[in-house]
VOTORKOL-321392 format. One record per residue: residue number from 1; x, y, z of N, C-alpha, C in turn. Coordinates in steps of 0.001 Angstrom, whole numbers, padded with zeros to 6 digits. Layout:
N
    n      npx      npy      npz     capx     capy     capz      cpx      cpy      cpz
  NUM        X        Y        Z        X        Y        Z        X        Y        Z
...
//
This chain:
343
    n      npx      npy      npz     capx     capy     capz      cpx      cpy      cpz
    1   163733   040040   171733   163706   041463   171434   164418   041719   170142
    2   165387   040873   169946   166378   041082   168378   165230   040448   167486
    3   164483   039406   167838   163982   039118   166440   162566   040478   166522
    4   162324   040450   167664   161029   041464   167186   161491   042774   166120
    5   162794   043231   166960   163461   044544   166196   163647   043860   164548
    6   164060   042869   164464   164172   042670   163283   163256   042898   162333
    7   162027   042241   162477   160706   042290   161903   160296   043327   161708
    8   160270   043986   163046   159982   045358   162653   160585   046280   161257
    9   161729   045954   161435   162985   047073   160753   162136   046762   158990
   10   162363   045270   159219   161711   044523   157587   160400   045432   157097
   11   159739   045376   158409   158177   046169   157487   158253   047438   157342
   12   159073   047947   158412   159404   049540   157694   160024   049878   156377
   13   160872   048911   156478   161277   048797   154665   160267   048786   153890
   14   159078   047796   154126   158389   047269   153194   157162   048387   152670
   15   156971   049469   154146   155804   050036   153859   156865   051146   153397
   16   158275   051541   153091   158419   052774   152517   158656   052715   151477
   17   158846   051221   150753   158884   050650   149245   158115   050942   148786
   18   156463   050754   149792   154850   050592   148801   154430   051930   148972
   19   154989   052831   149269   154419   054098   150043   153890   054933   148279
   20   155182   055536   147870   155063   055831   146510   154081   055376   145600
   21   153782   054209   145161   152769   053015   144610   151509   053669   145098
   22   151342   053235   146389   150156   054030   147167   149504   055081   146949
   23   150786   056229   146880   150331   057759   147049   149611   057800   145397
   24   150700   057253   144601   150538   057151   143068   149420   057108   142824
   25   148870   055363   143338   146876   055176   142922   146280   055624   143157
   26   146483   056522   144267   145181   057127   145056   145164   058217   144412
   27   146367   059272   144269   146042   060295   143089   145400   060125   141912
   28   145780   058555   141469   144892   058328   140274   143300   058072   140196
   29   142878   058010   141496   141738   057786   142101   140604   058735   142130
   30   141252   059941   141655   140684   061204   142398   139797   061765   141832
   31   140734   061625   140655   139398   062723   139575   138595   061677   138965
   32   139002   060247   139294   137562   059399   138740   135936   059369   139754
   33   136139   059792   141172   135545   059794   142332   134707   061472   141782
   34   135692   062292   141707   134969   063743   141109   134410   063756   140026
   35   134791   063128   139288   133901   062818   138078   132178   061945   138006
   36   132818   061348   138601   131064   060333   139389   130490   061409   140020
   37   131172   062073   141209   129964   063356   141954   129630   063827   140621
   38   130174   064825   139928   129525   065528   138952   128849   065565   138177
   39   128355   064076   137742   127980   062994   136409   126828   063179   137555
   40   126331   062387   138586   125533   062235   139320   124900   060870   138492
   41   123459   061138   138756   122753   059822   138013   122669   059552   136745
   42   122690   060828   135957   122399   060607   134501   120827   061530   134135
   43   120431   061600   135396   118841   062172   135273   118974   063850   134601
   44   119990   064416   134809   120009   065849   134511   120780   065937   133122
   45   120803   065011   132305   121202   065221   130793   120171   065680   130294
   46   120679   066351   129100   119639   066837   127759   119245   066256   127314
   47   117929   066177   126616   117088   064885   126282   117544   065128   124765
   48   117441   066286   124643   117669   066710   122919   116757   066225   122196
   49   115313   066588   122625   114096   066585   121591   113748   067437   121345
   50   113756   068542   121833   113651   069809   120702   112219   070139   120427
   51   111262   069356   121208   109942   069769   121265   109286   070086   121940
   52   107862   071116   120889   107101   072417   121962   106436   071568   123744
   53   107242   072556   124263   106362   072727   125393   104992   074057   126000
   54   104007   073154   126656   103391   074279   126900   103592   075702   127606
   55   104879   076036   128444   105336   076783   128943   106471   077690   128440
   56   106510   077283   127112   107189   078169   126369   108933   077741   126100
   57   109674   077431   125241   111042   077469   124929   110879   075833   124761
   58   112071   075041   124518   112538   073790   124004   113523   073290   124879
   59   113437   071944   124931   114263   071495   125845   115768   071796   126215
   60   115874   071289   127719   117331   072065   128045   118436   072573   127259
   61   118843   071201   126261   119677   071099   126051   119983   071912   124731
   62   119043   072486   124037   118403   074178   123095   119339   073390   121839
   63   119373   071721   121332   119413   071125   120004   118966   069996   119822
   64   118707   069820   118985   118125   067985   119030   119901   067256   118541
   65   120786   067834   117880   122166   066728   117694   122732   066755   118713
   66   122667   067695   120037   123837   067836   120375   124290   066528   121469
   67   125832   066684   121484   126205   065796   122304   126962   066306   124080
   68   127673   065446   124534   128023   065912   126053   129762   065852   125789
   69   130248   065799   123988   131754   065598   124160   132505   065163   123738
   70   132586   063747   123934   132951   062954   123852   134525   063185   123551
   71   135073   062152   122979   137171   061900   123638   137687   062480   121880
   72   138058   063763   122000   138132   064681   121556   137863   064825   120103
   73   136622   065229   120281   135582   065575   119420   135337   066818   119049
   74   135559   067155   118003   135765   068971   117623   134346   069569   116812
   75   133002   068384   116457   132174   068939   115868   131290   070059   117039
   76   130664   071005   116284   130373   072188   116795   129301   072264   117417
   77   128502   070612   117463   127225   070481   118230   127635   070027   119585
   78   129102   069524   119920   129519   069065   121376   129296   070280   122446
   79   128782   069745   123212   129386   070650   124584   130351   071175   125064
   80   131554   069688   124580   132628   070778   125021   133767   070711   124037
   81   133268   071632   122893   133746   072342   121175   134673   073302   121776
   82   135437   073629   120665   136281   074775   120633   136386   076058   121497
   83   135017   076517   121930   134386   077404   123073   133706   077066   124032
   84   133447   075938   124208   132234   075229   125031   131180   075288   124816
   85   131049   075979   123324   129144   076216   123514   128754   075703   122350
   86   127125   075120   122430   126425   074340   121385   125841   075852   120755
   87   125968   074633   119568   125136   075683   118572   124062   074855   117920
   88   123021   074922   118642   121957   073981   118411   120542   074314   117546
   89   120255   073978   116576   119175   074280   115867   117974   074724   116255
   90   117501   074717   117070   116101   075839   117785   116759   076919   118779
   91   117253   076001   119357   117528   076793   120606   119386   077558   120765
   92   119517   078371   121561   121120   078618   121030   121461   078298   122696
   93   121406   076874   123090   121798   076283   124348   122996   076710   124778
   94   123456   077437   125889   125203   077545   126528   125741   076533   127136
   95   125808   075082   127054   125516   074389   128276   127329   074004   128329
   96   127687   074219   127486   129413   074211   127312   130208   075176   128059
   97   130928   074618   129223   131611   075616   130073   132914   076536   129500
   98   133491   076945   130336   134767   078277   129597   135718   077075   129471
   99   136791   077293   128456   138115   076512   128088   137604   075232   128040
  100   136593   074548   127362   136635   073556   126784   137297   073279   125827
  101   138140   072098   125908   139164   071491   124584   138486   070395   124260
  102   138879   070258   122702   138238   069145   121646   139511   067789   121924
  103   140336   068050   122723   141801   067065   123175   141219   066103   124109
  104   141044   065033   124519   141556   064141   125288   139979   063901   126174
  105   140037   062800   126962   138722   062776   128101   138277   063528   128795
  106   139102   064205   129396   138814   065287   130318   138488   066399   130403
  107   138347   066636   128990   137638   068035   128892   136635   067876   128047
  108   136151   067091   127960   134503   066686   126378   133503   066802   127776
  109   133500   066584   129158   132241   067248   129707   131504   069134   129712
  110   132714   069615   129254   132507   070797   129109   132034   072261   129723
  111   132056   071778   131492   131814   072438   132382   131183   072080   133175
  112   130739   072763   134272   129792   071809   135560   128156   072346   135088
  113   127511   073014   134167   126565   072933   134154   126288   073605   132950
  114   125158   073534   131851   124383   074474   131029   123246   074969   131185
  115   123162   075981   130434   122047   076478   131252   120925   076802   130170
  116   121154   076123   129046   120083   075363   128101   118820   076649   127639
  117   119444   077738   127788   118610   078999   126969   118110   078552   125803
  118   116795   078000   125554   116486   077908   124308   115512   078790   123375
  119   116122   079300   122097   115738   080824   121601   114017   080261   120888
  120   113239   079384   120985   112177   079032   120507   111257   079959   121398
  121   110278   080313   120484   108898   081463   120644   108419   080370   121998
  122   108013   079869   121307   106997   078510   122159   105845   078980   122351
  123   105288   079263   123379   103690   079196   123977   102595   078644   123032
  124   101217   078709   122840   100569   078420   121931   100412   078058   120661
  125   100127   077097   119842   099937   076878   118764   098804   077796   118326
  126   099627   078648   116810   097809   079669   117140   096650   078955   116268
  127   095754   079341   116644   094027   079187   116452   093958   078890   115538
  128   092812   078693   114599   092787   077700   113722   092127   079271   113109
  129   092754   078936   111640   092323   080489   110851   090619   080891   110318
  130   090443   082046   110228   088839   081916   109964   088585   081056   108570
  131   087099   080841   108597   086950   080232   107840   085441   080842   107078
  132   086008   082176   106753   085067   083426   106282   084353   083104   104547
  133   083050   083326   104343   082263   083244   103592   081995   084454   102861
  134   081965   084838   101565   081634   086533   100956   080876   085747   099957
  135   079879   086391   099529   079140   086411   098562   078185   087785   097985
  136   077927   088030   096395   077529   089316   096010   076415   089304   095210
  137   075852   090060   095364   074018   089998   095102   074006   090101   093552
  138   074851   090344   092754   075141   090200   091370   076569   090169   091143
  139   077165   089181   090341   078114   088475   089983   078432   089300   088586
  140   077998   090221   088017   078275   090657   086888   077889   092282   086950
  141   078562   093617   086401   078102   094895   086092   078211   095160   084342
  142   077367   096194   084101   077350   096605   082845   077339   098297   082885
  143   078623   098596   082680   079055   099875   083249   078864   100988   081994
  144   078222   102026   082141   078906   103651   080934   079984   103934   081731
  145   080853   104647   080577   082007   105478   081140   081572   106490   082451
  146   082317   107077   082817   082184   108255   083694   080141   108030   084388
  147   080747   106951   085255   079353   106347   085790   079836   105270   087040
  148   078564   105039   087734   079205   104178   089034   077911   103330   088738
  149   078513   101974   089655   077514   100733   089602   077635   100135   091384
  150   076734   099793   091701   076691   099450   093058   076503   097574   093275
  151   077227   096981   093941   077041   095868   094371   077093   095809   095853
  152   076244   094952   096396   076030   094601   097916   076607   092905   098270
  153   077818   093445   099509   078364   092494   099356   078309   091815   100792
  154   078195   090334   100928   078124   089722   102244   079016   089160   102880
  155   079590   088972   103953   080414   087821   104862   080212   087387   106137
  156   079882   085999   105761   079747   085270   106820   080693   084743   107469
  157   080567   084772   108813   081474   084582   109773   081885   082997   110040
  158   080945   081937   109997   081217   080969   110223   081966   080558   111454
  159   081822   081545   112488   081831   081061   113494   083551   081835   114170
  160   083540   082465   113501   084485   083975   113522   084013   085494   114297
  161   084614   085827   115679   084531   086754   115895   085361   087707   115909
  162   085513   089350   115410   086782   089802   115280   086534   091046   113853
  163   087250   091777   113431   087130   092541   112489   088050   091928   111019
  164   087136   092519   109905   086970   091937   108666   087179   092840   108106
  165   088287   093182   107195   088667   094539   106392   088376   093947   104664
  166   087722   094997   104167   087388   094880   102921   087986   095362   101681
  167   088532   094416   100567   089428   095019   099483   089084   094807   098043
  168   089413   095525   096796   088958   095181   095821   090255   094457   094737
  169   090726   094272   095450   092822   093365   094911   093152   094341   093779
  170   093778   094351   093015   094051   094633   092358   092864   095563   091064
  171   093397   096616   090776   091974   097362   089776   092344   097645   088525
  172   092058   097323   087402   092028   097991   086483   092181   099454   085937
  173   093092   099373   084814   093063   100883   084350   091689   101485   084359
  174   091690   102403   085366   089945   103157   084914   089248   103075   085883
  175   089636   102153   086802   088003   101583   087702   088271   101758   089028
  176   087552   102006   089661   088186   102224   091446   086837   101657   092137
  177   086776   101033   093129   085890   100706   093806   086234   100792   095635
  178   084920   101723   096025   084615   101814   097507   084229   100682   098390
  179   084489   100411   099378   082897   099778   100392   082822   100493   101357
  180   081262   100474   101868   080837   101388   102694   079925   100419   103562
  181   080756   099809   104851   081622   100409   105250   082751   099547   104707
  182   084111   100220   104699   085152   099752   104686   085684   098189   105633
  183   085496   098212   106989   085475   097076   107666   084686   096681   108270
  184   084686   095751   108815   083112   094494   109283   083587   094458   110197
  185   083059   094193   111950   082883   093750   113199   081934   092401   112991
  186   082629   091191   113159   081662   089540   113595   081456   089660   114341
  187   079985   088853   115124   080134   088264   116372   080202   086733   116428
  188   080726   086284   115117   080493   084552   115328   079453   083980   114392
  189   078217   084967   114235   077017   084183   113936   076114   085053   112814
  190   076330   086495   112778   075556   087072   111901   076439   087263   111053
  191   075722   087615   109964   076670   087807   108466   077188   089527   108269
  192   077921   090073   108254   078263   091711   108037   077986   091306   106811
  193   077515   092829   106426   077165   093511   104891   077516   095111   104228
  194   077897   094905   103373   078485   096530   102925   078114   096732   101762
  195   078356   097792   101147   077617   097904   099378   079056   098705   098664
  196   079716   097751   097760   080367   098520   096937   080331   098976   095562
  197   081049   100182   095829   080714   101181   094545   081828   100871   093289
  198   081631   100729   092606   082230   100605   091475   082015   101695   090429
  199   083391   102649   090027   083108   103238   088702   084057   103475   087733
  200   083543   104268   086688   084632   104318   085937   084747   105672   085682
  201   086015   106231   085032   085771   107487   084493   085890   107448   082891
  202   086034   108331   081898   085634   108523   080965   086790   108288   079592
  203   087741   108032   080285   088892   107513   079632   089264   106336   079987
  204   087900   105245   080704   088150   103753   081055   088481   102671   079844
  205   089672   101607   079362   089136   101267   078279   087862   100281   078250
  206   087528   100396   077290   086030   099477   077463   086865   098067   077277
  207   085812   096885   077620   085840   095533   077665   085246   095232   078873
  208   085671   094037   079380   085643   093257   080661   086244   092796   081172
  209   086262   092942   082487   087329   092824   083726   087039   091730   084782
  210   087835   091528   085450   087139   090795   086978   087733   091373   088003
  211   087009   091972   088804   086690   092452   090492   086626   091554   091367
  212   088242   091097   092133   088101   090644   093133   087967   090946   094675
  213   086790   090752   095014   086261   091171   096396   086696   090720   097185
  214   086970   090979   098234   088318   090135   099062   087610   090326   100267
  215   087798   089323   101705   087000   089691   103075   088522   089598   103857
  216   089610   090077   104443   090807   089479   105353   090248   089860   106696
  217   091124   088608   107161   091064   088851   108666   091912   087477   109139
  218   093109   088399   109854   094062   086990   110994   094718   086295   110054
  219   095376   087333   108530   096248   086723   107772   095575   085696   106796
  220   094319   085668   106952   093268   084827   105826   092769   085595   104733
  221   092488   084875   103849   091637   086508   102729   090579   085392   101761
  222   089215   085466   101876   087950   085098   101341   087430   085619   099897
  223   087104   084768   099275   087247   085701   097833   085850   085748   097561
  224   085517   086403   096140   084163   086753   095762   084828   087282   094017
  225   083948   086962   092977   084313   087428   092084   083411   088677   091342
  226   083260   089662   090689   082205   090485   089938   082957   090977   088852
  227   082585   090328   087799   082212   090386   086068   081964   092187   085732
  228   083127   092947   085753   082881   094363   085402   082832   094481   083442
  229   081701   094550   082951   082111   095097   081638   081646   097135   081306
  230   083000   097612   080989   082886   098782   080521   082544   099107   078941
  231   081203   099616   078792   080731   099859   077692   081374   101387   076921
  232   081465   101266   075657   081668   102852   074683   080499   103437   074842
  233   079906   103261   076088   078691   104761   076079   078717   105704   077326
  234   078467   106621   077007   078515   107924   077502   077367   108891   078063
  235   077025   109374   079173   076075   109959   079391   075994   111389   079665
  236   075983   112510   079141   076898   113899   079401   075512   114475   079893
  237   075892   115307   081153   074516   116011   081753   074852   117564   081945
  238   073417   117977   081792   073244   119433   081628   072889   119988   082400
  239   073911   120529   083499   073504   120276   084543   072240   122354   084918
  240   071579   121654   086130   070432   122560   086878   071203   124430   086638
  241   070282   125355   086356   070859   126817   085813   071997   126922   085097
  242   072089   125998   084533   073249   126396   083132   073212   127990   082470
  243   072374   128499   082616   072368   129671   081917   072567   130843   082823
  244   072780   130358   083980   073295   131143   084693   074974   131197   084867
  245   075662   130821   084440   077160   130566   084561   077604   131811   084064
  246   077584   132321   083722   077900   134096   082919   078971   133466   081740
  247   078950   132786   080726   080127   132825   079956   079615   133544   079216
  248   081014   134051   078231   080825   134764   077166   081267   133851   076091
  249   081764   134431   074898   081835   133752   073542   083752   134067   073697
  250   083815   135164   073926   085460   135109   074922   085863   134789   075636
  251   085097   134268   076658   085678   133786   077896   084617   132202   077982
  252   083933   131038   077206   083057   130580   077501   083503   129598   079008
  253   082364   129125   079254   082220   127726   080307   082456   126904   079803
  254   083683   126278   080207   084095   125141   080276   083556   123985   081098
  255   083559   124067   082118   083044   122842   083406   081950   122319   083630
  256   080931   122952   082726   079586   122308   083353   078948   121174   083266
  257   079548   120896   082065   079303   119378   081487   080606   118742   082416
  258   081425   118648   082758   081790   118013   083380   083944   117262   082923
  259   083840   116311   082831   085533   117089   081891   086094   117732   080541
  260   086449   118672   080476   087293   119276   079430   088338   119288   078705
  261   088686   118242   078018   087239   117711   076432   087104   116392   077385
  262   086189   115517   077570   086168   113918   077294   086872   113263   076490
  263   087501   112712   077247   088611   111841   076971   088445   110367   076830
  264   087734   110072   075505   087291   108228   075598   088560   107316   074816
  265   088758   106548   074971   089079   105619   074476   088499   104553   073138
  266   088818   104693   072112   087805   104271   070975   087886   102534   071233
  267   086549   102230   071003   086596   100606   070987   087115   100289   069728
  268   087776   098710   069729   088612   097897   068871   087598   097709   067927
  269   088271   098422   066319   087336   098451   065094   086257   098965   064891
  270   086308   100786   065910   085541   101488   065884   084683   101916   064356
  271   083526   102056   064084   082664   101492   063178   081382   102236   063231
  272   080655   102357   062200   079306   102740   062475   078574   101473   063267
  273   079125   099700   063539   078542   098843   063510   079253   098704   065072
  274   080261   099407   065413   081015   099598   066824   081483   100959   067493
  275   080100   101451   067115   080729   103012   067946   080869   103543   069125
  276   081035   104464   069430   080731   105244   071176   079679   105815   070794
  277   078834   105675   072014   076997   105857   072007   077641   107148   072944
  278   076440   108380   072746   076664   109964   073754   075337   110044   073725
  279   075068   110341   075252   073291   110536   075315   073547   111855   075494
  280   072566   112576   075987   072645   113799   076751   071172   113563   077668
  281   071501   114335   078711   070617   114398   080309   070057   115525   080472
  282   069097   115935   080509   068941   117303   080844   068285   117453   082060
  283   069570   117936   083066   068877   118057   084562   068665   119578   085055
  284   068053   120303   083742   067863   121305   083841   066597   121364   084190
  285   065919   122618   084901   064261   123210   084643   063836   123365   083869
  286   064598   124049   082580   063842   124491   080978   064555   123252   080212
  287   064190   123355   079037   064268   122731   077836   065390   123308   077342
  288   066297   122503   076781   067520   122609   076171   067752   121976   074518
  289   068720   122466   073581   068863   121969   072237   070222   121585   071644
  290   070919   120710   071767   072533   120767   071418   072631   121053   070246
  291   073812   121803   070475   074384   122427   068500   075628   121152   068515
  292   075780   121032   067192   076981   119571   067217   076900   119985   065351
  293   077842   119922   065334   078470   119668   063198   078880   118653   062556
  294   078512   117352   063278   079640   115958   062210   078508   114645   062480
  295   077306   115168   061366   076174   114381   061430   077066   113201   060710
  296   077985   113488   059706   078519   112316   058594   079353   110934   060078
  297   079959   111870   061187   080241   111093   061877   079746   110431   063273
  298   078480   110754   062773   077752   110302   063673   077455   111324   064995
  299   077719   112367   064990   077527   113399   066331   076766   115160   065273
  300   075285   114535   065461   074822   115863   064861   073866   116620   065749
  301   073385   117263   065014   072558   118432   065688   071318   118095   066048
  302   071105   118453   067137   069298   118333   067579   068355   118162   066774
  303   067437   117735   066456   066314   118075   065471   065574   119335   066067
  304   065558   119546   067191   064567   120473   068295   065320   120386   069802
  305   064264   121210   070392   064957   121482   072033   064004   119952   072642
  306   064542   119898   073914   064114   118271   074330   064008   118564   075983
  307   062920   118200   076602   062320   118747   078015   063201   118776   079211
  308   063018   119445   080278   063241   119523   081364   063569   118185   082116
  309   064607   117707   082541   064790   116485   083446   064386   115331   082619
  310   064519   115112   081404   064461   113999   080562   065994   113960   079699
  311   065913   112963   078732   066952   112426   077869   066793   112870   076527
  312   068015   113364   076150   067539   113861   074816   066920   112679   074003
  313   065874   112655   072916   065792   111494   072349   067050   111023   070950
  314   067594   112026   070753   068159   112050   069510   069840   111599   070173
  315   070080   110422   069707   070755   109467   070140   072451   109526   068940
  316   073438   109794   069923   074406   110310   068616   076145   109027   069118
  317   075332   108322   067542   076700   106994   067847   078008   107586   066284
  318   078763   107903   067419   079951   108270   066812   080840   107048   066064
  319   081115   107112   064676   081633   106271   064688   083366   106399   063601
  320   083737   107259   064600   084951   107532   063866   085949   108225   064908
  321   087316   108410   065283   088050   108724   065900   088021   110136   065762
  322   088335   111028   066372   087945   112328   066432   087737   113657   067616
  323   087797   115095   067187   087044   115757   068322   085689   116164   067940
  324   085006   116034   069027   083364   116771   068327   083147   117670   069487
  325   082965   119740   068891   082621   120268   070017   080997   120540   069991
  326   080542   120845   070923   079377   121123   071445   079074   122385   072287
  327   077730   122796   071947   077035   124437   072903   075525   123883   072965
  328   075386   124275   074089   073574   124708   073768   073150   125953   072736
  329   072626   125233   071819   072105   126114   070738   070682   127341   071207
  330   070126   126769   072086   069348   127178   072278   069796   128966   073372
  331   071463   129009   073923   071179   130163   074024   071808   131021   073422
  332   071944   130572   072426   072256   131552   071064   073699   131793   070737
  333   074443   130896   071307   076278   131113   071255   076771   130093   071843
  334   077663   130167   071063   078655   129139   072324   079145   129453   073404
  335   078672   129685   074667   079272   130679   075605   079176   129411   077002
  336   078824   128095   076639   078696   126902   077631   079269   126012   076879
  337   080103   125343   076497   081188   124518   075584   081512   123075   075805
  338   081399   122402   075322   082136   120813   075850   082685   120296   074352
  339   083632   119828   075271   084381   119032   073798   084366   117328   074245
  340   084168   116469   073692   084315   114646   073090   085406   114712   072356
  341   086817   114135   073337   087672   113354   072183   087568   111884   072392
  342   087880   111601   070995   087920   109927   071179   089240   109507   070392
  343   090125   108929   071214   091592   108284   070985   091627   106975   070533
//
């Protein structure tokens, strides 16, 4: 019985020596065991590819650099950074928990979960853009001032359904152009067609231009080109009951001819060999006779009156900078008036 007591007494010593030691490892044990639960397999990391899915947004982990941490790591793509949160190039991922420190092992996991919000549009790659056709039944105009010219213009769909808005880009001093209609409905397979108007007014400078015809649709734009040249000629019309307007020689008509004075623009090295051409129209019922005073500059007087709904024949090329006024002579005053300047 003494030696058993003895033995005994010995191992009670022995296990209250190792007791401490014991308690010690096993505390040290603890958070490596919690750390494995939490880690799990490895299957629920961020892949960090960062590419489209069909369901819209980017992978969990909302960066392609980012990391899970690591032993204290302060760059701003870690998980568990200064705040815990990635700041990831597509996506603005949270996956970094609260009070993450850039200090030591134990805090570079950065929380028990992210939740990998990634700010990418995603869904669809869009459609492949039209691939629209325009073409114009003449490639070139030969314009008078204060006059319109018509081109008819086409677009083919090529396999485009959807609406087609029509533009003339950019216009020149002087020139404005319509289409009628303004926009096109495709169905894929027939060609829409419209007719645009092109004109000028009477202070256009002359030369030649280019008219770009434009077809858009879905952020695409189809081109077409038309060759506008504006000529120094002029067509002034007389217009239907002129003699009915009541002017007097005090009060005459201004408007009937149309602007007050004409306002042209002289062509470069205006000339008897480069002048401004002035017809006159008579879209009257009776016969009409223009009075005019500057035969030396090319704008003179009728020889005679000149018919109903025809052109005067007497053809007046101005060839000098100037004003030239004008009346119908034929009703005995100036009491119907137009003035031609040329700048």
């Amino acid at each position: 019985m003494g030696a058993h007591a003895g033995a005994g007494l010995a191992n009670h010593r022995l296990m209250r020596s190792l007791a401490p030691r014991l308690l010690i490892r096993g505390l040290a044990l603890v958070p490596v065991a919690a750390l494995a639960l939490a880690c799990g397999d490895g299957s629920d990391l961020p892949t960090g590819t960062g590419r489209w899915q069909p369901n819209g947004g980017n992978s969990s982990s909302g960066a392609t650099s980012s990391s899970s941490g690591g032993s204290g790591d302060t760059s701003s793509s870690s998980s568990g950074g200064q705040a815990g949160s990635s700041s990831g190039t597509t996506g603005a991922g949270s996956s970094g928990g609260s009070g993450g420190t850039s200090s030591g092992t134990a805090s570079s996991s950065g929380g028990s979960s992210g939740s990998g919000s990634g700010s990418s549009s995603g869904g669809m790659p869009p459609a492949n853009p039209p691939n629209l056709g325009v073409s114009v039944d003449q490639t070139s105009l030969q314009m008078q001032l204060l006059a319109n010219g018509t081109v008819h213009v086409s677009v083919a769909p090529n396999g485009y359904s959807g609406s087609v808005t029509l533009g003339a880009g950019t216009l020149p001093s002087g020139v404005t152009a319509t289409f009628s209609p303004a926009t096109l409905t495709l169905d894929g397979s027939t060609a829409g067609t419209a007719t645009l108007t092109v004109a000028t007014v009477d202070n256009t400078p002359p030369g030649t231009v280019s008219l770009d015809v434009q077809a858009m649709a879905d952020g695409t734009t189809a081109h077409a080109s038309v060759s506008v040249e504006v000529q120094s000629i002029i067509t002034i019309h007389i217009p239907s009951g002129v003699n009915n307007l009541g002017g007097t020689v005090q009060s005459p008509v201004t408007s009937a001819y149309g602007p007050y004075p004409f306002k042209i623009v002289a062509p470069q090295n205006m000339s008897s060999s480069s002048p401004v051409t002035v017809y006159f129209m008579n879209d009257d019922d009776i016969s009409h006779e223009i009075h005019a005073d500057n035969p030396d500059q090319g704008f003179g007087h009728d020889p005679g009156p000149f018919g109903a709904h025809s052109m005067d024949p007497y053809v007046r090329q101005v060839n000098a900078v100037g004003s030239y006024d004008f009346y119908l002579h034929d009703q005995g005053a100036p009491i119907t008036i137009g003035l031609v300047e040329i700048q």
